[in-house]
C-alpha positions in Angstrom: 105.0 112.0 102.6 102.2 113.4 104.8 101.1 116.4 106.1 100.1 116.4 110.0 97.1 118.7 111.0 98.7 119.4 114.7 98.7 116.6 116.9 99.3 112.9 116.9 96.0 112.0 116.1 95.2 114.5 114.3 94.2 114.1 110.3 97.5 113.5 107.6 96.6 114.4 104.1 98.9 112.3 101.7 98.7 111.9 98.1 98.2 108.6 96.0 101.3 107.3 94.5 99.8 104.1 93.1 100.5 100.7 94.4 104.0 100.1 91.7 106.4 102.1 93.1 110.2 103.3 93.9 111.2 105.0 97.1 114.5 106.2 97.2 116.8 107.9 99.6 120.6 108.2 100.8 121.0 107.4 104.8 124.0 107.9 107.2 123.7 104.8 109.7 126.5 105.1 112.2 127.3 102.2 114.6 127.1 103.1 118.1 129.1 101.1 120.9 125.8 99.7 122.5 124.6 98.5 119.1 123.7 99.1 115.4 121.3 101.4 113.7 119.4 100.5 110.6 116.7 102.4 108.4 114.6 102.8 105.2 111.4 102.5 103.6 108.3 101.1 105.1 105.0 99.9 103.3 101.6 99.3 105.2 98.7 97.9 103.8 97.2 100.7 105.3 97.5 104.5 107.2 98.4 103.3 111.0 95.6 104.5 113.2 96.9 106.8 116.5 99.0 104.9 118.6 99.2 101.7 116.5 103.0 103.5 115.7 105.2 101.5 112.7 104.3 97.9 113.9 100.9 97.9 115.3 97.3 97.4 114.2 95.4 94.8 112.6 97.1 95.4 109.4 100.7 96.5 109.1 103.1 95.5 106.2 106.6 95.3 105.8 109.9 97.3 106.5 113.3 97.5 104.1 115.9 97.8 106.4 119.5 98.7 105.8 121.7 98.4 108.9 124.9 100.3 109.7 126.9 97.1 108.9 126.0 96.9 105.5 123.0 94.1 105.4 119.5 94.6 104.0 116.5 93.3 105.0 112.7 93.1 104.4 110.9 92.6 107.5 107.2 91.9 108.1 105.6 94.5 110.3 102.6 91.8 111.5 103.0 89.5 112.5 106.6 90.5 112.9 109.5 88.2 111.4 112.2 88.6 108.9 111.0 87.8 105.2 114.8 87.9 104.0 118.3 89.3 104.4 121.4 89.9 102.4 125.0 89.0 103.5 127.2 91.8 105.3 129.4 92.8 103.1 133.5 92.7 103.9 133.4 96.0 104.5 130.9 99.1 104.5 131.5 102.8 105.7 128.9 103.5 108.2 130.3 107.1 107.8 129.6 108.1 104.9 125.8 108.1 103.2 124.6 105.3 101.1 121.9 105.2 98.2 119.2 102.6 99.0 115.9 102.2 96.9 113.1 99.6 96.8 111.1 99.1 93.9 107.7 97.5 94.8 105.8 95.6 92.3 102.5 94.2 93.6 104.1 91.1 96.1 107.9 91.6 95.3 110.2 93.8 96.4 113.7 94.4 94.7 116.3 96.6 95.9 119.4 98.3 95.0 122.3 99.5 97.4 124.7 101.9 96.3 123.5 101.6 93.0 123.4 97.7 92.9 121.1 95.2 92.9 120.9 93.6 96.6 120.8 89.8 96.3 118.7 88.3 99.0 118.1 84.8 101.2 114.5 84.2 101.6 113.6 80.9 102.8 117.2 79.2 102.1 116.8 80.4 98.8 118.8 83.6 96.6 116.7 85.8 95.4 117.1 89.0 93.8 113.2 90.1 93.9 111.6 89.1 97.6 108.0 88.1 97.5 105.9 89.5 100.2 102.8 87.6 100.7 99.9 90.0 102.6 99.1 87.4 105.2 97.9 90.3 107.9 95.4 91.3 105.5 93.3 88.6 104.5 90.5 89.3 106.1 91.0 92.8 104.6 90.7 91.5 100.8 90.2 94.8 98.4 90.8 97.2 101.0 94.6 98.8 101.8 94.8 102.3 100.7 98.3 102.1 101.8 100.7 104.5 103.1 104.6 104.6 102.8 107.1 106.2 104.7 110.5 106.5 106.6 111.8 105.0 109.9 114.5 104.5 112.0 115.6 102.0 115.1 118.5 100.3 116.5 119.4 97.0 117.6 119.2 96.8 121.1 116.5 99.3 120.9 117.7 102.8 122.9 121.2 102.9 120.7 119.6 105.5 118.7 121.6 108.6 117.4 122.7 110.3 114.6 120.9 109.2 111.5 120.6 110.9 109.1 118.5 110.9 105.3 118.7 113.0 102.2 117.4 112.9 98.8 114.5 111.3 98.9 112.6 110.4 96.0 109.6 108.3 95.7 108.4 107.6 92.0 105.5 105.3 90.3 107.3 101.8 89.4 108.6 101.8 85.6 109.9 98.5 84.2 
């Protein structure tokens, strides 16, 4: 997504990819015996500054999560909290890789896993498109110049290990 000029603070140059768009990619989330890993796409309202790392800074954004178990979820980066979640499936082969894109369109985010469309519980509510409301960035009005990216973690945090991704795409949005 970015290209680093040496060190952690150094400069990134990235390109613009519009704010309607698709990022895809097939990930490999095995479950370890001191927890689960999860991973996927993340969208900030803006770059994060040095040291400010996924979560921090005054304005952060919100994290599509699929864990090894199967479930997907959209979590706000700041103030952190989970925006909504999917049900586990009955089963799910944290072996083998699995297809997971978001689609972002302005405040909603759909999603598709394994080629299907995720159905979500926001708020008590199903929902196949989840709305994110920028609430860290309303003092911010007009001014994101957003960035995108990958991440990992586990749950407990320190059960990292063996993730893998592959084939990623990221595309403008097209209805």
């Amino acid at each position: 997504f970015v290209r680093n000029g040496g060190d952690c603070s150094g400069p990134m140059r990235g390109t613009d990819a519009g704010q309607d768009l698709a990022v895809e990619a097939d990930y490999r989330l095995p479950l370890s015996h001191d927890g689960i890993t999860l991973g996927g796409p993340y969208f900030r309202s803006r770059r994060a500054a040095p040291s400010d790392g996924l979560i921090g800074g005054t304005s952060a954004g919100y994290w599509v999560q699929l864990t090894a178990r199967g479930r997907v979820k959209v979590v706000c980066l700041n103030p952190q909290r989970v925006l909504a979640f999917s049900a586990e499936p009955a089963t799910f082969d944290a072996t083998r890789f699995h297809h997971l894109k978001a689609s972002i369109r302005g405040e909603l985010v759909e999603v598709e896993l394994d080629g299907k469309a995720v159905e979500f519980d926001q708020s008590g509510q199903p929902m196949m498109a989840v709305r994110v409301k920028p609430l860290w960035d309303l003092d911010h009005s007009g001014f994101n110049r957003g960035a995108a990216g990958l991440s990992f973690a586990s749950d407990p945090p320190g059960a990292l290990g063996g993730e893998e991704v592959k084939n990623v795409a990221v595309t403008r949005w097209l209805p």
